[in-house]
C-alpha positions as MATLAB code, in Angstrom:
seq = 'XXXXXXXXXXXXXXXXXXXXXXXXXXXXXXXXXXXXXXXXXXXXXXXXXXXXXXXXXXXXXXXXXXXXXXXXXXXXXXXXXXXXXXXXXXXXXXXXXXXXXXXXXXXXXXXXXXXXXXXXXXXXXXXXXXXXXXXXXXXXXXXXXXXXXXXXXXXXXXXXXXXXXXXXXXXXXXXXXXXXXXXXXXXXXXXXXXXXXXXXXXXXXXXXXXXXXXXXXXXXXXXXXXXXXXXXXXXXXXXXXXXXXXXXXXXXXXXXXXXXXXXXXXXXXXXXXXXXXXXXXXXXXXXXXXXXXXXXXXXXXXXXXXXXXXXXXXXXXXXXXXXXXXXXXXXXXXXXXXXXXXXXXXXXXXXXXXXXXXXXXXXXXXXXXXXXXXXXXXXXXXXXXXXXXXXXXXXXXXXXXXXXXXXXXXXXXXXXXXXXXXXXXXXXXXXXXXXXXXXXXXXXXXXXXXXXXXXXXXXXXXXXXXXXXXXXXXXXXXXXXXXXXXXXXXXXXXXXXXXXXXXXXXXXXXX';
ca = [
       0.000    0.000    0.000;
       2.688    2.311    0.881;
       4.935    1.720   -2.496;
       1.685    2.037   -4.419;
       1.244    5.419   -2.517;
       5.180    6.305   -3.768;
       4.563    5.081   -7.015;
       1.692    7.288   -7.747;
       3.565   10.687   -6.350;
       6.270    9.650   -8.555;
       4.268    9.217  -12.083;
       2.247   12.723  -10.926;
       6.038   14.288  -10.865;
       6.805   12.907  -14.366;
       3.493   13.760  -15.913;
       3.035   17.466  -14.105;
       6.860   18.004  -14.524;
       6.699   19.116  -10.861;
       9.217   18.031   -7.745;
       8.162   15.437   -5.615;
       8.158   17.830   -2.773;
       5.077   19.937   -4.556;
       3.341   16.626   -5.148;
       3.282   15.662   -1.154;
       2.322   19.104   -0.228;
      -0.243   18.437   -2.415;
      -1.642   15.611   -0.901;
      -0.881   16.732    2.583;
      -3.340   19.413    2.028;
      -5.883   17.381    0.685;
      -5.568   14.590    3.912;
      -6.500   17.906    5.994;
      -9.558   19.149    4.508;
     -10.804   14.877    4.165;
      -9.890   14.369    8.036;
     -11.175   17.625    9.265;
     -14.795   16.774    7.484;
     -15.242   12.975   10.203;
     -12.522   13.066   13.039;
     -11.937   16.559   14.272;
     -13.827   20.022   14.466;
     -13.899   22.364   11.778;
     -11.606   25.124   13.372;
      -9.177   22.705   15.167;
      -5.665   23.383   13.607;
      -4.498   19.978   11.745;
      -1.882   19.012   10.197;
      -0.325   15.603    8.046;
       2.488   15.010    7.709;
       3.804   12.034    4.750;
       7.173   10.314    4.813;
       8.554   10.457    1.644;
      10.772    7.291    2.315;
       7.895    5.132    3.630;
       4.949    6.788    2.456;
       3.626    6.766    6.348;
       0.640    9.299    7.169;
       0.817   11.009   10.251;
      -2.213   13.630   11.362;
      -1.390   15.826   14.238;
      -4.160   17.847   15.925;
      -3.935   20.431   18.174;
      -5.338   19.827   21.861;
      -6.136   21.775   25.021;
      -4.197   19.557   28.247;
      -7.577   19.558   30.910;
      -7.630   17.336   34.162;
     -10.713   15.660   33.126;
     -11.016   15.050   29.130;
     -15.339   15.077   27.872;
     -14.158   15.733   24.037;
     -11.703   13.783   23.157;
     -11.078   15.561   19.747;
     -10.545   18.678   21.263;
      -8.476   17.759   24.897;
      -6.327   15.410   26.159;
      -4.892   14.485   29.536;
      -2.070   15.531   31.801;
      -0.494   12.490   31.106;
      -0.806   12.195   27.467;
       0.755   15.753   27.526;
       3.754   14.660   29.666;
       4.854   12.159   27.076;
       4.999   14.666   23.890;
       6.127   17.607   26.219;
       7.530   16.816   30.182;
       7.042   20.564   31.039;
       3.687   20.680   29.956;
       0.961   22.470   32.110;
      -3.089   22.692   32.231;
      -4.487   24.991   29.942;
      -1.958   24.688   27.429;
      -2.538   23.565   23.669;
      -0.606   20.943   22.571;
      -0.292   19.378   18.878;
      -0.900   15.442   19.373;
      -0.878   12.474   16.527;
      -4.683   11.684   16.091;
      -4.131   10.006   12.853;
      -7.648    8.099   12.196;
      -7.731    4.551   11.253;
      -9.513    5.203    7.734;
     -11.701    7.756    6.164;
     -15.044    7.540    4.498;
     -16.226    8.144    0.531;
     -16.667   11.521    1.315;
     -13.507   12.173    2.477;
     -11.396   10.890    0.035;
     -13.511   12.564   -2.737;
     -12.889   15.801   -1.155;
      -9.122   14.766   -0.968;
      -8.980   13.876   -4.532;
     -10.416   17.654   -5.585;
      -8.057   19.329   -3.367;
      -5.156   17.418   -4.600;
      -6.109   18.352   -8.111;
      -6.721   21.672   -7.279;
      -3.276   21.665   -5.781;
      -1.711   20.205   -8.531;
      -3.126   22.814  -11.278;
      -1.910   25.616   -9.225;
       1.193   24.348   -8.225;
       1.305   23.866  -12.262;
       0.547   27.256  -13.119;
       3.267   28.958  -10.502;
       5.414   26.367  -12.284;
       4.681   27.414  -15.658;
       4.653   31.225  -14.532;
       8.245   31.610  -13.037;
       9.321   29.922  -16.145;
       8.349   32.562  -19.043;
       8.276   35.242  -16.567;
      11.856   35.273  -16.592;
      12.047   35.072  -19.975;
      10.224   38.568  -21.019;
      12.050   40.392  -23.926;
      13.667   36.891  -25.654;
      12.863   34.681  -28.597;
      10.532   31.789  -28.218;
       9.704   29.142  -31.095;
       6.478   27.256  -31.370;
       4.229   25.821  -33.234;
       0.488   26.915  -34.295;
      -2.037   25.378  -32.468;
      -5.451   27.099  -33.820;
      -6.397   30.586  -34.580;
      -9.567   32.945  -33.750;
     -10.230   35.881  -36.076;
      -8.572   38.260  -33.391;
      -5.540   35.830  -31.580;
      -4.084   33.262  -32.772;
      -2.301   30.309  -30.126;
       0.718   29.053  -30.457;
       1.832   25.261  -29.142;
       5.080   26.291  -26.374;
       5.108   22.716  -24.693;
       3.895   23.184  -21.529;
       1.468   26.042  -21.997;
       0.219   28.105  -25.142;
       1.098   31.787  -26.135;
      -1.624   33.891  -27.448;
      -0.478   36.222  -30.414;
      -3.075   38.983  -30.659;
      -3.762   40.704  -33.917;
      -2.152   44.515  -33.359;
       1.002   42.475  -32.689;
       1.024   40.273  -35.546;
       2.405   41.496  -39.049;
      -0.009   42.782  -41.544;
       0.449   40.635  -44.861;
       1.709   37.538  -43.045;
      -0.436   34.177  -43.228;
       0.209   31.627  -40.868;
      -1.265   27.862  -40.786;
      -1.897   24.867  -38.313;
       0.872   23.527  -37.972;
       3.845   25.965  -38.688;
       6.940   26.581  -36.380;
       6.793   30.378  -35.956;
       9.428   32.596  -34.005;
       8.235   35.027  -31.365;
       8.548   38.073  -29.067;
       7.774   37.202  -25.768;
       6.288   40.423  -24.569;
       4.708   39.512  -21.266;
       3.564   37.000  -18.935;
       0.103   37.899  -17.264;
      -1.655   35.907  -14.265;
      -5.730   34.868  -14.632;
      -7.616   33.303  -13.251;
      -7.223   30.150  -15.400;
      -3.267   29.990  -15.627;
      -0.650   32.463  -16.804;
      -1.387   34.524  -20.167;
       1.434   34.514  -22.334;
       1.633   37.288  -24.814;
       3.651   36.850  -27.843;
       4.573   39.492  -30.821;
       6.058   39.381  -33.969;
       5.709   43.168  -34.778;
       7.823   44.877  -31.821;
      10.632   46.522  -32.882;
      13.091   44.603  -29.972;
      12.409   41.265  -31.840;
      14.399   42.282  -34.824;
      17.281   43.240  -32.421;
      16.916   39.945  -30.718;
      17.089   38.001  -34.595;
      20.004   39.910  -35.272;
      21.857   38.611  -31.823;
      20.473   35.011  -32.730;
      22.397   35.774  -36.289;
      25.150   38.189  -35.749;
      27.866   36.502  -32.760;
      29.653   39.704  -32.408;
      25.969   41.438  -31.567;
      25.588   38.360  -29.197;
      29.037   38.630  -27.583;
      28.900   42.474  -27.076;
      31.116   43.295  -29.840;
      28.745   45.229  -31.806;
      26.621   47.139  -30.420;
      22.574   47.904  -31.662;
      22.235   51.737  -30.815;
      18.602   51.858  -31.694;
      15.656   49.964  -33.686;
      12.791   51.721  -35.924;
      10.606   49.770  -37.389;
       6.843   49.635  -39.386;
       6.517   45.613  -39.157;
       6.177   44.311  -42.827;
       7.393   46.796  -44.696;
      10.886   48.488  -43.874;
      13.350   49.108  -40.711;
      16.352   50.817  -40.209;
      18.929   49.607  -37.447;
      21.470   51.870  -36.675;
      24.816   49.511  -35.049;
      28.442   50.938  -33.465;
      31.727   48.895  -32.610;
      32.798   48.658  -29.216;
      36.533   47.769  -30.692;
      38.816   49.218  -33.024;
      39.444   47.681  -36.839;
      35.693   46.275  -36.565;
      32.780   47.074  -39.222;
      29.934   46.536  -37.633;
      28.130   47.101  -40.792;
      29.961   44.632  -42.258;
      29.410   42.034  -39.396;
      25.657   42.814  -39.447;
      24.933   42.250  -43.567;
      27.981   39.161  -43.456;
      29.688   37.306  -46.128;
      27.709   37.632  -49.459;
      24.852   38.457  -46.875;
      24.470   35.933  -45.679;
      23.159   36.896  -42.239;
      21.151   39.847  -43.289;
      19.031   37.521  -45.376;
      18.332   34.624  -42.911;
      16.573   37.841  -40.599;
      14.811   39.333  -43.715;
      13.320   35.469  -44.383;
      12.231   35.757  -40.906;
      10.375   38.875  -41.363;
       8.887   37.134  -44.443;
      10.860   39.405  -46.716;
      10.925   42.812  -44.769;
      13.088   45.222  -45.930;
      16.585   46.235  -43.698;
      18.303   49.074  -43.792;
      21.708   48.621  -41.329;
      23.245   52.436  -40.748;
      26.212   53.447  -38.779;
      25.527   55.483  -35.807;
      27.844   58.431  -34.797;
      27.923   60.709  -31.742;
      27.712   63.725  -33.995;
      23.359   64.290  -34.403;
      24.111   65.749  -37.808;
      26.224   62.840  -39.090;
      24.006   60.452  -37.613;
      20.979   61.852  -39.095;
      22.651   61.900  -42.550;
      23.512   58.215  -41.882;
      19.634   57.453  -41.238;
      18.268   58.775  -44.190;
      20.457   56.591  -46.188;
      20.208   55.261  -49.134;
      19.774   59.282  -49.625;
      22.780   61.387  -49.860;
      22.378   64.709  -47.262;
      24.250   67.491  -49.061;
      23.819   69.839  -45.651;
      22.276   69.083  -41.908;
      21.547   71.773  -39.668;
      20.049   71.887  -36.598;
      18.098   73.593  -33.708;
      18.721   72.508  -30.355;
      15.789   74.523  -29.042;
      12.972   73.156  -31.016;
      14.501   69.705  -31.718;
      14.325   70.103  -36.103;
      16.862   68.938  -38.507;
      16.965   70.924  -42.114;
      18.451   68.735  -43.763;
      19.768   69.530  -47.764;
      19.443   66.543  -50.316;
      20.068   66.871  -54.347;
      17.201   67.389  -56.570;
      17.242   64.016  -57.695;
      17.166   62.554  -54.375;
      14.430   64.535  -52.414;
      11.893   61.526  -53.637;
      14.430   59.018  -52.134;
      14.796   60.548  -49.448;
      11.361   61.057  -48.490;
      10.082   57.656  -49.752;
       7.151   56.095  -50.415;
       4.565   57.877  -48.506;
       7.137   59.350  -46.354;
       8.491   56.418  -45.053;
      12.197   56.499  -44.911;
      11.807   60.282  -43.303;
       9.458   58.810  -40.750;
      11.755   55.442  -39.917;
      14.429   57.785  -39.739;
      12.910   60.668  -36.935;
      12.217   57.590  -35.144;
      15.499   56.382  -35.360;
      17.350   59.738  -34.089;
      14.254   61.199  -32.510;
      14.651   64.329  -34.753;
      11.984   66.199  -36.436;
      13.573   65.914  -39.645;
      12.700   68.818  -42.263;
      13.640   67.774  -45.751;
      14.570   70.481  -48.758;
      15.824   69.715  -52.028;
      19.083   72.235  -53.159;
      17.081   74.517  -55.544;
      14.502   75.752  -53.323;
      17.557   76.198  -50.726;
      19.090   78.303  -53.035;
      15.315   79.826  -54.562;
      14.990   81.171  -50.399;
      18.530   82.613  -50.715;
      17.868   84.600  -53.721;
      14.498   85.656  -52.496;
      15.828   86.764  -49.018;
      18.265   88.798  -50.660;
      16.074   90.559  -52.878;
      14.089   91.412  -49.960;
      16.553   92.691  -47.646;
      18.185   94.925  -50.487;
      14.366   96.056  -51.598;
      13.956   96.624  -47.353;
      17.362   98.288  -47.702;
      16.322  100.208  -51.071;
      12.764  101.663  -48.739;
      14.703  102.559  -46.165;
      17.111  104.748  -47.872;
      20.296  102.807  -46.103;
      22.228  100.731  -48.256;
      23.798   97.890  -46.443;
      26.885   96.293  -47.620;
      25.628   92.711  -46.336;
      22.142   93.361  -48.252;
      24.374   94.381  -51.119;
      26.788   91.902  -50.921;
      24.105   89.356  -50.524;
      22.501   91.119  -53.877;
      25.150   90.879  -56.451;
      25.791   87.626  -54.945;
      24.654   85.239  -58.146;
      22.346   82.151  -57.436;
      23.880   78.500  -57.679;
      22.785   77.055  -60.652;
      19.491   75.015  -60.200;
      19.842   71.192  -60.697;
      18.002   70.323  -63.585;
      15.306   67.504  -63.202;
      14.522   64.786  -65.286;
      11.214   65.743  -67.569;
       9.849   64.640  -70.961;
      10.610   66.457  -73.076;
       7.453   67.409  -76.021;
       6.974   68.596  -79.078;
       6.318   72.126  -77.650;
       9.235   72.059  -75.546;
      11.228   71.827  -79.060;
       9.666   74.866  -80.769;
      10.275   77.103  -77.842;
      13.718   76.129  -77.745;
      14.034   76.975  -81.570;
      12.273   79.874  -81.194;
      14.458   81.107  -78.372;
      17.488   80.540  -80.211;
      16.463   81.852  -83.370;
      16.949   85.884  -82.708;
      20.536   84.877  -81.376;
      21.557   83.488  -84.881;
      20.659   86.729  -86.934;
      23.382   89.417  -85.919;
      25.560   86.779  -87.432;
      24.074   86.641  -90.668;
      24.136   89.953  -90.898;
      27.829   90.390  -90.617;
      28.643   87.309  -93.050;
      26.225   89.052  -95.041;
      28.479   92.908  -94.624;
      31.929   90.542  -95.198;
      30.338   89.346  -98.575;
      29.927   92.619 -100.066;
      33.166   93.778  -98.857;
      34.805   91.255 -100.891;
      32.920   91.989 -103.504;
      33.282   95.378 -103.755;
      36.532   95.263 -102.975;
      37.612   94.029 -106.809;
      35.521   96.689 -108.666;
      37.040   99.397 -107.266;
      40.826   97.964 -108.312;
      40.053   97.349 -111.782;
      38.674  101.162 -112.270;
      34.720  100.000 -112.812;
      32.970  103.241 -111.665;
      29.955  102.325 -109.954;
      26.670  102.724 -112.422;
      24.640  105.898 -112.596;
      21.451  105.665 -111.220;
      18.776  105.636 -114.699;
      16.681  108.661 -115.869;
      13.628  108.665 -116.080;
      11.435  108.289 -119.289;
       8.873  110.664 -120.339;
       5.014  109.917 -120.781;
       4.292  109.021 -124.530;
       1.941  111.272 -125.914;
      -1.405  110.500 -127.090;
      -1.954  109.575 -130.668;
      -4.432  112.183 -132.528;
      -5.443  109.459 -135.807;
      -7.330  107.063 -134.797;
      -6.508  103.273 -136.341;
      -7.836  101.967 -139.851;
      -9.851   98.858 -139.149;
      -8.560   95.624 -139.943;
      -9.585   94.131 -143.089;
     -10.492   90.280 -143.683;
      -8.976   88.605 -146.352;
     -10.192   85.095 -147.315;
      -8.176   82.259 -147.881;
      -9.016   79.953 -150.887;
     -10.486   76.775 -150.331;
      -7.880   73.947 -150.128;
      -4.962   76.308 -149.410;
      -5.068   76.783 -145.884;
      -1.662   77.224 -144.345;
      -2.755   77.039 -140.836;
      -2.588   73.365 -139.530;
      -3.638   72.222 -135.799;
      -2.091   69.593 -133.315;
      -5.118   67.229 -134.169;
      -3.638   66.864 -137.591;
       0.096   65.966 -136.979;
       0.056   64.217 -133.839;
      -1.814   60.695 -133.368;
      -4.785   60.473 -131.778;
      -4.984   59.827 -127.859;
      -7.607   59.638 -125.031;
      -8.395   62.798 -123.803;
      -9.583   61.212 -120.552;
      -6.504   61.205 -118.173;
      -5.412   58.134 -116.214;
      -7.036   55.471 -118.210;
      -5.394   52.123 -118.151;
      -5.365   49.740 -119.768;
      -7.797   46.720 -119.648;
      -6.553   43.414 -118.014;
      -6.714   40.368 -119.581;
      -9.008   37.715 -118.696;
      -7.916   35.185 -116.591;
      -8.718   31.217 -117.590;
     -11.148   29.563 -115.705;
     -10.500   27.245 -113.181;
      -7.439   29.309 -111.615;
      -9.830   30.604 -108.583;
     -11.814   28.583 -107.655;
     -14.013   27.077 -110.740;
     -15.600   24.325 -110.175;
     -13.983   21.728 -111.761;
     -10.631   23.436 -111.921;
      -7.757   21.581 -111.269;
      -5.804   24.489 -109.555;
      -8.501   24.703 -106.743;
      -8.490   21.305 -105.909;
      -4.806   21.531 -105.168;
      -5.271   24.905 -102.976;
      -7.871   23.033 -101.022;
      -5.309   20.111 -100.425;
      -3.322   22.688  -99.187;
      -5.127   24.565  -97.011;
      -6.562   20.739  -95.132;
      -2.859   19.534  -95.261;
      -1.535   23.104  -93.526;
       1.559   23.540  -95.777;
       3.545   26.518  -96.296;
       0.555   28.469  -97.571;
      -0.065   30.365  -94.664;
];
């Protein structure tokens, strides 16, 4: 009885994954509330105590020591007293073994609810000291079911709830699949510790990279700071602790190795890895990368950057819908004010103007307002536009007045030359005309003209008709085609059909 008593504490152990010790405290306190319900009162102080070499069940109950004992469950005599405790006096409560010689049905099913009881809280503390001190790491698991707002994932010994603002919009998961997760806090309820899992805090890609990157792991490298939207892009700016060490380098690895195991993790997230520096300007130039920062300045007081990008580059350095400006404020925590180099230089011209027109009003010329006058504007950047068909004619157009003063003087060189040999060989330029007088007006008027006939068939006149041969007088008349035999399209009865037919069925080389 007693080894089937150890033998069943010992499979509990195994199958709870609890110490012995938590499975006889257990029991102890389910032997208390059974023996308190038949043998003693229900405010007498009991305890059991079980041998965990024998398995032997000892109750001891707490007594009053009277002269004369009428309730044996609550008193015992002087004598009795004497042989637990030789000093003892009358009055005094004394614990005494009062284990009963069995216990009824009712007893033992109360035992058997208390022990479980026991045993599922014991379980939970178990299970709770575990993950709680495991808050801001990596745990694996697989996917047990999902609800339309959580999904649970399989841990072992417990399951992690992964609620929907922490899971990664675009990703798709499935019963079954071994996930990696955030463990972002461990919550007690009423029916066991709550674990909380997340995929979509920014510390789990700094805990991938020091699963990836040993020299993260080991302290080598250090991750300065983590901005992230989950599914879409993050930037991860990294410093060396030692000298002759790229951290960039270390982070991305040979032929990238290690960047693209985390980026397959992240279901094909986008990285950026930037260098931090202690300088705020530098660093914020580093963050916008893969944009190039011409100029960064900034104010202390209200906590902007300005910073100066090429024309070419304000749209990358914005990104799409702002993005890499946004991952990169959060990266430096900068409000970061973005301007492309023409309308830097567009406010510097038009500041100018208006301090020398303000200078101008005021009857005062300055020399900075001057100086800052006759100072000529950069040259804007051109941008890349298409070019049309009206851009071309107003090009033209504007060139076209340029070319004429030199016409002109190739036209003045010509006539020098020209000139140039009449004058040696003696020709005196020509004297201008003068001008004819009127005719006058005739006073005879004109004789008629007479008709003289011509004799019939001695006519000297002859017409076109009567040389040249005769041709259509109705222009672009050809001439008529000949008719064709019958049979070559398509007769009936015409050889030459029946052989196209044969080879349109047999799909030669007609087609």
């Amino acid at each position: 009885m007693k080894s089937d008593f150890l033998l069943a504490i010992t499979q509990l152990s195994a199958e709870k994954n609890l110490p012995k010790d938590v499975i006889i405290g257990a029991v102890e306190a389910a032997l208390v509330s059974a023996y308190r319900k038949e043998n003693f009162t229900p405010n007498q102080n009991l305890t059991v105590k079980i041998n965990p070499g024998t398995g032997k069940v000892q109750v001891w109950a707490e007594k009053t020591i009277v002269e004369r004992v009428t309730d044996s469950r609550r008193q015992t005599s002087m004598e009795e007293a004497r042989v637990i405790k030789p000093d003892a006096q009358l009055g005094e409560n004394i614990m005494v073994e009062s284990t009963p010689s069995n216990a009824g049905r009712i007893a033992a099913q109360t035992a058997k609810q208390v022990i479980l009881q026991r045993l599922h809280e014991a379980e939970h503390s178990a299970i709770f000291d575990e993950y709680a001190g495991k808050e801001g790491d990596i745990i694996s698991g697989a996917v047990q079911h999902m609800e339309p707002h959580q999904i649970f994932i399989d841990l072992g010994r417990t399951e992690a709830v992964l609620p929907v603002q922490e899971q990664v919009r675009g990703e798709r998961y499935r019963i079954g699949q071994r996930v990696k997760a955030y463990l972002l806090e461990v919550a007690r309820t009423p029916k066991g510790p709550r674990v909380i899992v997340s995929r979509s805090h920014p510390n789990f890609v700094r805990r991938l990279f020091e699963l990836e990157v040993p020299e993260v792991y080991n302290g080598i490298v250090e991750i300065k700071a983590v901005a992230r939207e989950a599914g879409y892009r993050s930037k991860v700016a990294v410093a060396a602790k030692q000298e002759g060490i790229d951290p960039i380098g270390c982070c991305v690895g040979l032929r990238g190795i290690r960047i693209q195991n985390i980026v397959n993790e992240l279901s094909g997230e986008k990285l950026d890895v930037v260098m931090w520096d202690p300088n705020s300007a530098a660093f914020i130039a580093n963050a916008l990368s893969p944009a190039h920062a011409i100029n960064v300045q900034l104010d202390q007081e209200a906590g902007v950057a300005t910073v100066v990008v090429p024309d070419k580059q304000l749209s990358l350095a914005i990104g799409k819908d702002g993005q890499n400006a946004r991952l990169a404020a959060k990266l430096t925590g900068w409000r970061i004010d973005i301007k492309s180099a023409s309308s830097v230089e567009a406010e510097k011209v038009a500041r100018a103007a208006a301090a020398a027109e303000a200078a101008k009003l005021a009857g005062v010329e300055s020399k900075e307002a001057v100086a800052v006058a006759e100072e000529k504007p950069a040259e804007e950047i051109p941008v890349a536009e298409p070019v049309t068909a009206a851009a071309e004619v107003t090009e033209k157009e504007a060139v076209a007045p340029k070319e004429a003063p030199v016409v002109e003087e190739v036209a003045e060189l010509l006539e020098e030359e020209i000139a140039a040999p009449a004058e040696e060989a003696g020709v005196a330029e020509a004297e201008p005309a003068e001008e004819l007088e009127p005719m006058p007006a005739l006073d005879t008027e004109l004789a008629p003209l007479e008709y003289i006939p011509v004799p019939a068939g001695k006519s000297q006149i002859r017409f076109a008709e009567d040389i040249l041969p005769f041709r259509s007088s109705k222009p672009g008349v050809k001439p008529k085609k000949k008719m064709k035999k019958k049979g070559s399209y398509g007769l009936e009865g015409s050889g030459g059909d029946a052989k196209a037919k044969r080879g349109r069925r047999g799909g030669g080389d007609e087609y």
